[in-house]
VEXDREN-2710 file (C-alpha; in Angstrom, 1 decimal):
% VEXDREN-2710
k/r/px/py/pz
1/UNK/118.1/121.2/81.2
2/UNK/120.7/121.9/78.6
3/UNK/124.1/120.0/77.7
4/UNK/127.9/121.8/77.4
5/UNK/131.3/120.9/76.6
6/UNK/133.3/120.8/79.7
7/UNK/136.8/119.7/79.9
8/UNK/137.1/117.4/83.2
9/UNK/140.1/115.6/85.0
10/UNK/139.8/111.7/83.4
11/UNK/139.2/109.4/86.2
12/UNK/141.7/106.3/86.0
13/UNK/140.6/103.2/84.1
14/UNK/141.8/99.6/85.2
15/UNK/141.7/96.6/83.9
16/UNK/141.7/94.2/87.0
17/UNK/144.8/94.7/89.2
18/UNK/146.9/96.2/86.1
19/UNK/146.9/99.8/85.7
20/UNK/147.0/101.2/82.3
21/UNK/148.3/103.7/80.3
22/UNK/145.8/106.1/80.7
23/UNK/146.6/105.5/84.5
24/UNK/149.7/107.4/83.9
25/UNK/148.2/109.9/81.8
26/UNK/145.4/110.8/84.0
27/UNK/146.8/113.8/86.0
28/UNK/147.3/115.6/83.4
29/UNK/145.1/114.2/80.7
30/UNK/141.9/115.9/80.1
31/UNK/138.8/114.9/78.2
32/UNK/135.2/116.2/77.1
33/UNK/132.3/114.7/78.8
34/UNK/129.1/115.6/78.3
35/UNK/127.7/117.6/81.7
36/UNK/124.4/118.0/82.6
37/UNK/123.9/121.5/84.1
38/UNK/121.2/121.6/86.8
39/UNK/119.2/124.9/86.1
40/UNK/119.5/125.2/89.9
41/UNK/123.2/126.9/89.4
42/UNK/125.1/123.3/90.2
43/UNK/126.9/121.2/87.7
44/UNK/126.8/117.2/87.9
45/UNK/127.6/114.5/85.3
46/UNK/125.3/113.5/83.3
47/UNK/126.0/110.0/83.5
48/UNK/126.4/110.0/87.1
49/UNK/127.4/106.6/88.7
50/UNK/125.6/105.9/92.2
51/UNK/128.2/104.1/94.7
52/UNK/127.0/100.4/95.5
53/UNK/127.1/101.4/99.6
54/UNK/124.2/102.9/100.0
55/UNK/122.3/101.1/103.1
56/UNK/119.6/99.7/100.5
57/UNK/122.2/97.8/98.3
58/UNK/123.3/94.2/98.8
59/UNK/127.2/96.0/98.7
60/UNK/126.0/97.4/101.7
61/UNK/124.9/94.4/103.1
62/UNK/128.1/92.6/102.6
63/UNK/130.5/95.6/104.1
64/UNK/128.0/95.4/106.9
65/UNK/128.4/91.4/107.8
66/UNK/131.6/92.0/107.5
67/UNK/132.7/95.3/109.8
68/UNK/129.6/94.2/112.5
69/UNK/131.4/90.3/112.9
70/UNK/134.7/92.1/113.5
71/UNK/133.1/94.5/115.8
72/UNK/131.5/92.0/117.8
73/UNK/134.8/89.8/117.8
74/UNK/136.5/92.6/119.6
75/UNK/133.6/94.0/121.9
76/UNK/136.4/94.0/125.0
77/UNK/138.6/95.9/123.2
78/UNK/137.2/99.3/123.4
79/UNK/140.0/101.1/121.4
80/UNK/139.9/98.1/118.5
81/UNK/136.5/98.9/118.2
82/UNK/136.5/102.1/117.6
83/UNK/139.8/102.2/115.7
84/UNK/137.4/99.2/113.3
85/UNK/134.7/102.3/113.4
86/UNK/136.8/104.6/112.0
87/UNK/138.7/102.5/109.3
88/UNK/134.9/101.3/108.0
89/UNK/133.8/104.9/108.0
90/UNK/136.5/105.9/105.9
91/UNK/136.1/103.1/103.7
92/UNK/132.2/104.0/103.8
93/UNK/133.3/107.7/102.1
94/UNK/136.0/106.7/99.9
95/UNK/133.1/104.3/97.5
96/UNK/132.3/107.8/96.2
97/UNK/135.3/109.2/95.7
98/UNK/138.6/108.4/98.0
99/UNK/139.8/112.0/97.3
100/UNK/137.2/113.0/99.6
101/UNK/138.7/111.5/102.4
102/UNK/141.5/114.0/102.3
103/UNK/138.8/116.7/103.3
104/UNK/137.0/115.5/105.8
105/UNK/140.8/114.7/107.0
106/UNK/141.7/118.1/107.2
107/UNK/138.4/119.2/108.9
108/UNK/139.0/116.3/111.8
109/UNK/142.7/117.3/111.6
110/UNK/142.1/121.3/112.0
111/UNK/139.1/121.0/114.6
112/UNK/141.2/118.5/116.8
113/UNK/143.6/121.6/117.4
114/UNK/141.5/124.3/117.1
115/UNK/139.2/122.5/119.8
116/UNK/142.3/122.2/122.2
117/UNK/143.2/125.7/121.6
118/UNK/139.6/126.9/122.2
119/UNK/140.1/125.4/125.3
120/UNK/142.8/127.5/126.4
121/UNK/145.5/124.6/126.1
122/UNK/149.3/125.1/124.7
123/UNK/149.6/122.7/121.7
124/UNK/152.1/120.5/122.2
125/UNK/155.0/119.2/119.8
126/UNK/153.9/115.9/119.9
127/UNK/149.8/117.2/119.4
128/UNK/151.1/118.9/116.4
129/UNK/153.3/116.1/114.8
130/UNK/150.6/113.3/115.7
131/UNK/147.8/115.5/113.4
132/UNK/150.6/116.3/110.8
133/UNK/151.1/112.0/110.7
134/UNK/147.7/111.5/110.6
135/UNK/146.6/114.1/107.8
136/UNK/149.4/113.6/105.8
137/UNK/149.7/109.6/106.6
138/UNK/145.3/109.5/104.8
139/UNK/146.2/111.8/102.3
140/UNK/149.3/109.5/101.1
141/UNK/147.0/106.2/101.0
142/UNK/143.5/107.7/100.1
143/UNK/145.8/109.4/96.6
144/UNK/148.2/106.5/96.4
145/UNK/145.0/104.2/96.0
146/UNK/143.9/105.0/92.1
147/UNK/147.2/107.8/91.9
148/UNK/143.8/109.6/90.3
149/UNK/144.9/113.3/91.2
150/UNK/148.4/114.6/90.0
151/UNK/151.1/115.5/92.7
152/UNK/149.7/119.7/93.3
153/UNK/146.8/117.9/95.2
154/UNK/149.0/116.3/97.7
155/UNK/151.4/119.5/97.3
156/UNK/147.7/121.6/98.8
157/UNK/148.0/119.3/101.8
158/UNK/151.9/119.5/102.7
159/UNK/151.1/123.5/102.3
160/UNK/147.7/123.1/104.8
161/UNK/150.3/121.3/107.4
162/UNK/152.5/124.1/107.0
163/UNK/150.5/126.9/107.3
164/UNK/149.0/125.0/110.3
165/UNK/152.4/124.8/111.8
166/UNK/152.6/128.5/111.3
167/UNK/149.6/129.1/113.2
168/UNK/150.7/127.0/116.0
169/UNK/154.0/129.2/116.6
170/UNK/151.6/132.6/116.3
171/UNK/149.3/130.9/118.9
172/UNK/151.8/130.3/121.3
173/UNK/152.6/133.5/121.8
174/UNK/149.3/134.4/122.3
175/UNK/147.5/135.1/126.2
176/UNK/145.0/132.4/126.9
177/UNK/141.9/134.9/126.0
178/UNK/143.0/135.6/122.6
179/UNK/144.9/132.5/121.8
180/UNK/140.8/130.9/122.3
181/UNK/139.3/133.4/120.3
182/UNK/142.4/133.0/117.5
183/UNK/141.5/129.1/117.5
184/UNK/138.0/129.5/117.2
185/UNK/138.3/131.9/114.3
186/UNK/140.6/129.1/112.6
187/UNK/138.0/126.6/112.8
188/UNK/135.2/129.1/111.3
189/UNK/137.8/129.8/107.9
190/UNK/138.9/126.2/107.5
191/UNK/135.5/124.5/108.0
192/UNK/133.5/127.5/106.1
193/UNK/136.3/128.1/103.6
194/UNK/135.9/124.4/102.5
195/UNK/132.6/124.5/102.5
196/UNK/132.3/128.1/100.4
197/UNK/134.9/126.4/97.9
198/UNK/133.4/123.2/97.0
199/UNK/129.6/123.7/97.6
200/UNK/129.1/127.7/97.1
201/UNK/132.4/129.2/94.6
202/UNK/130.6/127.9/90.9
203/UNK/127.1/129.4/92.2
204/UNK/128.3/132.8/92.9
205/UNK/130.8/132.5/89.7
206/UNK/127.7/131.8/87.6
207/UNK/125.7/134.3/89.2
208/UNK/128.6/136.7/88.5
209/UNK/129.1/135.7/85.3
210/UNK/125.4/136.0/84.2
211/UNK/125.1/139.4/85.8
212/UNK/128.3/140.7/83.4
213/UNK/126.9/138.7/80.4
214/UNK/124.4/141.2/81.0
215/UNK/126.7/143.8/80.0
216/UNK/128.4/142.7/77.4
217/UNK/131.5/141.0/79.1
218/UNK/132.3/137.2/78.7
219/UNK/133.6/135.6/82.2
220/UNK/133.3/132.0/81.3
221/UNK/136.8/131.4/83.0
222/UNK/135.4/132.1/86.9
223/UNK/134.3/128.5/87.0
224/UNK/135.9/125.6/88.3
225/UNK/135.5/122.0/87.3
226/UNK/135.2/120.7/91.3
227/UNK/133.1/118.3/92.5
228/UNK/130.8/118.5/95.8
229/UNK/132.0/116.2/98.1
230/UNK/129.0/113.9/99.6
231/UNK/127.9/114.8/103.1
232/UNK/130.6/118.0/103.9
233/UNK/127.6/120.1/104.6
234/UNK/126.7/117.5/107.7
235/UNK/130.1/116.9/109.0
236/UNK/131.2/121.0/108.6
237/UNK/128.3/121.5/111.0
238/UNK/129.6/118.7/113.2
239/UNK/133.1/119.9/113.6
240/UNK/131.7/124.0/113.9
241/UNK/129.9/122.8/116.7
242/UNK/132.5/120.8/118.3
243/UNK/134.6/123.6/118.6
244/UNK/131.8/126.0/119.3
245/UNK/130.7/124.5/122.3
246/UNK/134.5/124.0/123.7
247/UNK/135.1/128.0/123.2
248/UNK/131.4/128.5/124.6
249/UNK/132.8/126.1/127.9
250/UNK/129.8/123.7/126.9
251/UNK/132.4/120.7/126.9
252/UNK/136.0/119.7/127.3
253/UNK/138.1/118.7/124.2
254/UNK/139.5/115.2/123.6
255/UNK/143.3/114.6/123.3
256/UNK/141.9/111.4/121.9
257/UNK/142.5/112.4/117.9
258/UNK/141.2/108.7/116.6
259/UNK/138.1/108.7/118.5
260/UNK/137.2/112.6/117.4
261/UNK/138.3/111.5/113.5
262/UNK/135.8/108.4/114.1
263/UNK/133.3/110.9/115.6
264/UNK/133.0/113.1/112.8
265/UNK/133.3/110.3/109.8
266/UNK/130.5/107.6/111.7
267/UNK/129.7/105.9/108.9
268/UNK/125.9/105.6/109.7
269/UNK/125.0/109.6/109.9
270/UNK/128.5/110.7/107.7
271/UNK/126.8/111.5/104.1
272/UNK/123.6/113.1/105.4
273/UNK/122.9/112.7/109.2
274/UNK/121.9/113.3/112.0
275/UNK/124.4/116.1/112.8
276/UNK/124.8/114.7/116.0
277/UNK/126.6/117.4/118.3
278/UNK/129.5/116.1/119.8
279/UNK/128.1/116.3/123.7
280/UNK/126.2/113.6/122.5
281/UNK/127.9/111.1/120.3
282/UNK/131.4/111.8/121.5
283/UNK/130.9/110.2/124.7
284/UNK/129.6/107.3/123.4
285/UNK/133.0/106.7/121.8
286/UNK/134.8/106.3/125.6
287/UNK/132.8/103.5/127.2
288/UNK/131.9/100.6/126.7
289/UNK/129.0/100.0/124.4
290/UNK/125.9/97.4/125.2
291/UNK/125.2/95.0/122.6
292/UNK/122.2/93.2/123.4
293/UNK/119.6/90.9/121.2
294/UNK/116.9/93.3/122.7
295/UNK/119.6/96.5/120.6
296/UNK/119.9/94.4/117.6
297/UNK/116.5/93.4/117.1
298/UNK/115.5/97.2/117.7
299/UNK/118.2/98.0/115.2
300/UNK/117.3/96.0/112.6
301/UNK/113.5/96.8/112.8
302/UNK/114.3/100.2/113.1
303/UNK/116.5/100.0/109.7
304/UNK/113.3/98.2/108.2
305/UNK/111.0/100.6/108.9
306/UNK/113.6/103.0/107.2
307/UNK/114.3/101.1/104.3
308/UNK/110.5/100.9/103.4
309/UNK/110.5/104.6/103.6
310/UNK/113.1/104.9/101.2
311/UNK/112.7/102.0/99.0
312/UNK/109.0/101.8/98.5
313/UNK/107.5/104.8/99.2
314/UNK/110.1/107.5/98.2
315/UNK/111.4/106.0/95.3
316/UNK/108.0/105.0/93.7
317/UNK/106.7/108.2/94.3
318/UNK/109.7/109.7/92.6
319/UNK/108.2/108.8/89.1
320/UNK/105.4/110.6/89.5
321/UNK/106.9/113.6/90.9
322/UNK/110.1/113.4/88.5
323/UNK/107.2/113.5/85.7
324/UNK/105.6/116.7/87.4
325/UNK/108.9/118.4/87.3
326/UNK/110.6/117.1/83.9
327/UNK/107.5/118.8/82.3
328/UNK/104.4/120.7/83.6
329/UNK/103.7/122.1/80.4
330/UNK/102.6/118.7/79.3
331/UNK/100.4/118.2/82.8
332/UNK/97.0/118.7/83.7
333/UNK/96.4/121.3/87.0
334/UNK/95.7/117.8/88.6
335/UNK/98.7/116.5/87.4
336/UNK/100.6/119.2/88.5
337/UNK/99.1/119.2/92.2
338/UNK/99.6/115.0/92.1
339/UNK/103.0/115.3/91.7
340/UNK/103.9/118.0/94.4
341/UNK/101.5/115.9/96.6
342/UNK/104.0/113.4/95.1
343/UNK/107.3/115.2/96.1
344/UNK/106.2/116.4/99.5
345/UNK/105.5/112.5/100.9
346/UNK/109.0/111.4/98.7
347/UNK/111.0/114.2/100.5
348/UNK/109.8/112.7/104.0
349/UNK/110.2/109.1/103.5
350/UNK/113.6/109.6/101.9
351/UNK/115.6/111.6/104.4
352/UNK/113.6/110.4/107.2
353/UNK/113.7/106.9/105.9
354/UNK/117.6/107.8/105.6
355/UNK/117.5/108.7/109.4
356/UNK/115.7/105.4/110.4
357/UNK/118.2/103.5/108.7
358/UNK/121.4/105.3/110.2
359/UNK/119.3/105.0/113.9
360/UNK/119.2/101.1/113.3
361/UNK/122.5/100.1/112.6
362/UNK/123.9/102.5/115.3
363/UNK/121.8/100.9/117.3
364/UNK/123.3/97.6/116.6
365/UNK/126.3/98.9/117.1
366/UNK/125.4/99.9/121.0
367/UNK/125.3/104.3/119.9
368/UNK/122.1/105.9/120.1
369/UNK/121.9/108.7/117.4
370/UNK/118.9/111.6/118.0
371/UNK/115.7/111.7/116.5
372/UNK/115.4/113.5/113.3
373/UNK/111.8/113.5/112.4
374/UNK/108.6/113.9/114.8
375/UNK/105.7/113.5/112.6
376/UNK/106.1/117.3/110.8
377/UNK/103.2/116.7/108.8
378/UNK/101.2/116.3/111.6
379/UNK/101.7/120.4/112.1
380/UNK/99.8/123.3/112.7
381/UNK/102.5/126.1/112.8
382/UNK/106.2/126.5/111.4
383/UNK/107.4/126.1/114.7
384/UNK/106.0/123.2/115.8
385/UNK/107.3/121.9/112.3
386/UNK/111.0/122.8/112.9
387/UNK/110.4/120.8/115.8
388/UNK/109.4/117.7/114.0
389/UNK/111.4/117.8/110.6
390/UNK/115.1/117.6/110.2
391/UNK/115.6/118.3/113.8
392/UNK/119.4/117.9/114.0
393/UNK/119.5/121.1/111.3
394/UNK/117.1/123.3/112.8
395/UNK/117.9/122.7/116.6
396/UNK/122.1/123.6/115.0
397/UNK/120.4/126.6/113.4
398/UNK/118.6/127.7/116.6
399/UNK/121.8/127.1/119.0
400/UNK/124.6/128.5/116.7
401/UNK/123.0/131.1/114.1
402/UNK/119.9/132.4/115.5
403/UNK/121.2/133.1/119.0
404/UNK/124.3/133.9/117.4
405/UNK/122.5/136.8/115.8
406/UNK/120.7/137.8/119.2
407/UNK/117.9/135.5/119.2
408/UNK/114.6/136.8/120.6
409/UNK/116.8/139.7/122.3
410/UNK/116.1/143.2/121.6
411/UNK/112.5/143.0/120.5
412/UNK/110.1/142.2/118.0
413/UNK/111.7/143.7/114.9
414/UNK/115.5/142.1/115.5
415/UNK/113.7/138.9/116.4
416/UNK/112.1/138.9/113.3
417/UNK/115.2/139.8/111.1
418/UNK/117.3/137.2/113.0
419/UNK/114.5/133.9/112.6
420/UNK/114.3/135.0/108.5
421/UNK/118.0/135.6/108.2
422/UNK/118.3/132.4/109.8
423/UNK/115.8/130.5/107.5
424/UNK/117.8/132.1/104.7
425/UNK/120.8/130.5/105.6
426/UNK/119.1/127.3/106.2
427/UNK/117.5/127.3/102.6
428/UNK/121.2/127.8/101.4
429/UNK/122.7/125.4/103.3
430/UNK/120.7/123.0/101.6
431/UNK/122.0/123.8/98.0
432/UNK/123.6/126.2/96.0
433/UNK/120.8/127.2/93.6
434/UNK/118.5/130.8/94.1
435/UNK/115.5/128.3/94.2
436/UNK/116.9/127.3/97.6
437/UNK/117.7/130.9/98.6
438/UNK/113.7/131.5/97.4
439/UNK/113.0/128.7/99.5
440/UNK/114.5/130.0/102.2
441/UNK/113.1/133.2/102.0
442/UNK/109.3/131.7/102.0
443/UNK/110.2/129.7/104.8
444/UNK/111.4/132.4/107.2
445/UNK/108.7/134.4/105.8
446/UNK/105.9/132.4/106.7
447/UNK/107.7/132.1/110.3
448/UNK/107.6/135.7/110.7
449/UNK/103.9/136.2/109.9
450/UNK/102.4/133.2/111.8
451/UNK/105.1/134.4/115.1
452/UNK/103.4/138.4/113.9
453/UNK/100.2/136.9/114.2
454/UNK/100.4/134.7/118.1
455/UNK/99.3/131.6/116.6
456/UNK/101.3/129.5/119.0
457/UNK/99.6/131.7/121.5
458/UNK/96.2/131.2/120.0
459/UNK/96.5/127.3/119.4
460/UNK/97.6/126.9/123.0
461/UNK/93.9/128.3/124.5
462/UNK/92.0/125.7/125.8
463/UNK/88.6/124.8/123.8
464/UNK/86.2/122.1/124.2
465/UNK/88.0/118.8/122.7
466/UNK/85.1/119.0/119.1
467/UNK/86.3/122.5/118.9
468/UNK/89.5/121.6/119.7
469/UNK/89.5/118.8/117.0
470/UNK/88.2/121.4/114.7
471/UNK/90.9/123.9/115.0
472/UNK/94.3/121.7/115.1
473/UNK/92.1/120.0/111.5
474/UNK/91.5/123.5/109.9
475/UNK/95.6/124.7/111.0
476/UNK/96.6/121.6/110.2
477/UNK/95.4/121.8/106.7
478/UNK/96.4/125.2/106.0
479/UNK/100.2/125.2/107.0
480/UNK/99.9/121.4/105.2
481/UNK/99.3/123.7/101.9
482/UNK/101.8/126.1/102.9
483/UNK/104.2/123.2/103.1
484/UNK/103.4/121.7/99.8
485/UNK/104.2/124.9/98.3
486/UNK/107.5/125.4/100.0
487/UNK/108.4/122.2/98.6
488/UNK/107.1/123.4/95.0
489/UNK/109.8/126.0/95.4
490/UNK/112.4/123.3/96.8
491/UNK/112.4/121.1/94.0
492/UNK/111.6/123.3/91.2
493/UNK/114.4/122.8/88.4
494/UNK/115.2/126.7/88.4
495/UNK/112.6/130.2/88.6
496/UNK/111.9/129.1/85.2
497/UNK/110.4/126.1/86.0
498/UNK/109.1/127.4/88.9
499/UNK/107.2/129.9/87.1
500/UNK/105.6/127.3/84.9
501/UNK/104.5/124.9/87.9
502/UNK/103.1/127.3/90.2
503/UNK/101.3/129.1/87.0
504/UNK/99.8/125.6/86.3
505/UNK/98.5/124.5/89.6
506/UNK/96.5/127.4/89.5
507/UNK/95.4/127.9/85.7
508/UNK/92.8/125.1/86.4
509/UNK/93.4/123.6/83.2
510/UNK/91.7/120.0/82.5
511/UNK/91.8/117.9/85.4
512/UNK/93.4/115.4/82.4
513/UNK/94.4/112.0/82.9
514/UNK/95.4/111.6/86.8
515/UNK/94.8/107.6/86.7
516/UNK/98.3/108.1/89.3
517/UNK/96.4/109.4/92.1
518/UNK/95.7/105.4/92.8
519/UNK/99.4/104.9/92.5
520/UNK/100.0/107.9/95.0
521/UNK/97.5/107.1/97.4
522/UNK/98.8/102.9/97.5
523/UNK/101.9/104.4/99.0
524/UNK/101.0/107.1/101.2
525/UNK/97.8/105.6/103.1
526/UNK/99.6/103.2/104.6
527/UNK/102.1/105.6/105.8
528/UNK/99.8/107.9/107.1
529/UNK/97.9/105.1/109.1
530/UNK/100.8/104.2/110.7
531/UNK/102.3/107.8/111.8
532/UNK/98.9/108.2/113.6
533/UNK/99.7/105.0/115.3
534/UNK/102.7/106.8/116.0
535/UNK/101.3/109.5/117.0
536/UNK/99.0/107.6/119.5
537/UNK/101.1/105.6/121.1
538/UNK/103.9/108.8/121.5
539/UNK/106.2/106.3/120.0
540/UNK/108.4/106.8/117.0
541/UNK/109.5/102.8/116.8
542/UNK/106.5/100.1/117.7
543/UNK/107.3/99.0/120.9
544/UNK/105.3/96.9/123.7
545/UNK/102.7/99.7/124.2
546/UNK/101.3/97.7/120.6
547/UNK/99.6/94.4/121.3
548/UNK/101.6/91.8/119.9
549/UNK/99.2/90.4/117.3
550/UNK/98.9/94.2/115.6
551/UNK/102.9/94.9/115.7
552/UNK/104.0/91.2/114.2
553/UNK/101.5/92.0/111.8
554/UNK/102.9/95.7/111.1
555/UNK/106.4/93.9/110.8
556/UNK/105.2/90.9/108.3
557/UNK/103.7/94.5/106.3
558/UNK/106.5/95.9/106.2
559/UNK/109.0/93.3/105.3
560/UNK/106.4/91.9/102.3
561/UNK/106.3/95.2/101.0
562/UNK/110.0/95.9/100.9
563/UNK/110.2/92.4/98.6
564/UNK/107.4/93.0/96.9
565/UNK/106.7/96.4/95.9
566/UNK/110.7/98.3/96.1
567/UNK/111.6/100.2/93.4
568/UNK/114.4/98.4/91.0
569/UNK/114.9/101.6/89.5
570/UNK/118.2/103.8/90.3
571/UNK/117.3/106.6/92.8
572/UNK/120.2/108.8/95.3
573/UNK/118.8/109.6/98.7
574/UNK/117.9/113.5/97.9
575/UNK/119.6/114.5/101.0
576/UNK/123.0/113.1/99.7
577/UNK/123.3/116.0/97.2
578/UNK/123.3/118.8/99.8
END
């Protein structure tokens, strides 16, 4: 990890309600901080500052109480409601970084037409100058808030409203068939564009820049001092498939712009899911939703089981594995394979913890969000992991890429070119580093060789239940190590360090000093035990199949452990960066 000079936009200063002189200055002031540059390819501040609303915090709490009592004041006004959902989601994103807002703005505003003209429909004036109001009306308050960005980032939007208006007139003079395709199109440059921009443009300047360092030339310049807004990989999905599935006649599009903007910024899933497809969620937004104690309570245990995911388990296993990582030099081969062991129960119980928690409070707030996670660990193939980890991504992947590409169609070679190219994608969707390209890469590989190989085919034969026990152990264990080291190449800090950890899990150097492996086990026993309770009951929330006297008891667990044992440390859901 080394340190640059980098001269950065100065964020405003205030000093209570009075804005300062360096207020004024700050659009075109520009300092040197210190940035830390991730040997991944992606650049973050080194001091980075953690917003106080994520669901763990007490902030959270308090924004909570207050948006649920409103919410439930007005539970017979359906369009209050969801006018309160929207406003609190927007609020939600704007504790990172209220510029954001204007983003995720243009992606509701651009999808909102684009899905009516997928649909086949003229656009009318009054379409057009409503999205115009409501883009340019958000960009006006979300920029007027701090006056943190000089006037060319407002002058971007008035020229995104104009060029939109221009693709309006061109549309209308289009026949039905093409005027669909030409909408669809827009949606796929606006949502990707943004995307390639602000998640992928500095790694492929880098990577161009290192290549002609190479030979001799200097192109320093390419790079941009952006940030990555929080959760746009999630809700780019969620508009793309919105659209997708109008032009694909899979659903009809909504004249309603306020419920589709609440849609797509939900608070709950906005900064890193579900992606909840809109034939789904949408709906939920038009009726009437039921807000009983029998909800609430589910909610609310729901959101504890989540939190202790996160906050115990995740984050206390983050030490050890952040050790691993920082140095595995320093670290015995036992160390080494500690702290991926480490990593690959953090990774989990963080974004599925993450999951649990956004579940819950939809849940008290009468929505139902999908399923993300279905005990992947419990796997004995790639496939029947897809189907159990992160399914919201891999389900998108399957419906819009890899079918897109021809699916299964035309044999056994295109099959296998279209699940790796898809698994490439996937890794980098996840982050803009070559370590997630590598990952990737190993992960479609290992698809290819186990679907080369029938072992679907071969697990489903029927044995006697000990030899059946025997095989789903033995499969089980070996795609559990093939897992671990797909997560060795998923966190690794860069090929180097990649290098250097996979050499040392395997140089059997001194078992050393792996006193941890009490710490590890503390936290991931208990979990274990209770996802084969899970697993048993074909339950992923404990429910009246569980006598009473062993579910209170799992509860009082829980809820003593989240007091007692939650790391007071500062630790980001991982899923947040990607």
């Amino acid at each position: 990890m080394r340190l640059i000079r980098r001269a950065v936009i100065a964020r405003p200063r205030r000093i209570g309600n009075i804005r300062t002189k360096h207020d004024r200055l700050a659009p075109i002031m520009l300092i040197h901080q210190d940035i830390r540059v991730n040997p991944r390819g992606t650049h973050t501040q080194f001091n980075k500052v953690t917003p106080d609303v994520l669901f763990h915090t007490s902030t959270f709490f308090i924004f909570f109480a207050i948006f649920i009592a409103l919410y439930f004041a007005t539970h017979k006004l359906l369009t209050v409601q969801n006018l309160l959902v929207l406003i609190g989601s927007y609020v939600f994103y704007a504790a990172w970084d209220e510029r954001f807002l204007v983003l995720i703005m243009a992606s509701t505003a651009t999808d909102y037409i684009a899905g009516l003209g997928a649909a086949g429909r003229q656009i009318t004036r009054k379409t057009a100058l409503k999205t115009a109001a409501f883009l340019l009306t958000g960009c006006a308050v979300a920029l007027g808030y701090t006056f943190s960005s000089s006037w060319h980032f407002f002058a971007a939007v008035v020229l995104f409203v104009i060029c939109g208006a221009a693709a309006l007139r061109y549309a209308s003079t289009l026949q039905v068939k093409s005027r669909r395709k030409f909408w669809m199109i827009i949606s796929l440059i606006v949502n990707l564009g943004l995307l390639a921009i602000f998640k992928y443009f500095n790694f492929f300047a880098d990577s161009l820049a290192t290549l002609a360092g190479g030979a001799g030339l200097e192109l320093t310049w390419v790079t941009l001092s952006i940030a990555l807004p929080v959760g746009i990989s999630f809700y780019t999905f969620q508009t793309l498939s919105y659209t997708i599935d109008i032009y694909r006649d899979r659903m009809e599009p909504t004249e309603k712009l306020m419920e589709l903007a609440a849609y797509i910024a939900f608070f709950p899933q906005l900064v890193a899911g579900p992606i909840e497809r809109a034939r789904n969620l949408l709906p939920q937004f038009f009726k009437r939703r039921e807000i009983t104690f029998d909800r609430i309570t589910s909610g609310m245990i729901l959101f504890a089981w989540g939190m202790y995911k996160k906050a115990v388990i995740a984050d206390n296993l983050s030490i050890i594995a952040n050790d691993a990582f920082a140095n595995p030099d320093a670290m015995s081969s036992g160390g080494l394979w500690l702290g991926l062991l480490a990593f690959t129960f953090q990774i989990y119980c963080d974004f599925s913890g993450y999951s649990d928690m956004a579940r819950g409070i939809a849940r008290i707030m009468g929505f139902d969000l999908m399923v993300n996670f279905r005990l992947p660990y419990f796997s004995r193939t790639p496939s029947e992991f897809w189907r159990g980890w992160h399914i919201s991504l891999s389900s998108w992947l399957r419906d819009y890429l890899y079918i897109g590409l021809g699916g299964n169609r035309g044999g056994g070679l295109l099959t296998y070119r279209n699940l790796f190219l898809t698994m490439l994608l996937g890794g980098l969707w996840h982050g803009a580093a070559w370590t997630f390209v590598l990952w990737g890469a190993y992960q479609g590989s290992v698809l290819v060789v186990y679907r080369i190989a029938h072992i679907d085919q071969w697990l489903a034969k029927p044995l006697a239940p000990v030899f059946e026990l025997t095989r789903s152990a033995i499969t089980m264990g070996i795609f559990f190590f093939l897992t671990m080291i797909g997560w060795l190449i998923f966190r690794a800090n860069g090929l180097d360090n990649l290098s250097t950890y996979f050499d040392g899990l395997f140089a059997m150097r001194a078992i050393g000093d792996i006193g941890s492996i009490s710490t590890v086990l503390k936290f991931i026993v208990p979990l274990i035990i209770v996802q084969i309770l899970q697993a048993h009951y074909k339950k992923l929330e404990f429910q009246s199949d569980v006598t009473p006297f062993l579910r209170y008891n799992m509860y009082l667990f829980v809820l003593f452990s989240i007091v007692a044992l939650t790391y007071q440390g500062e630790v980001e859901f991982i899923y947040f960066d990607f």
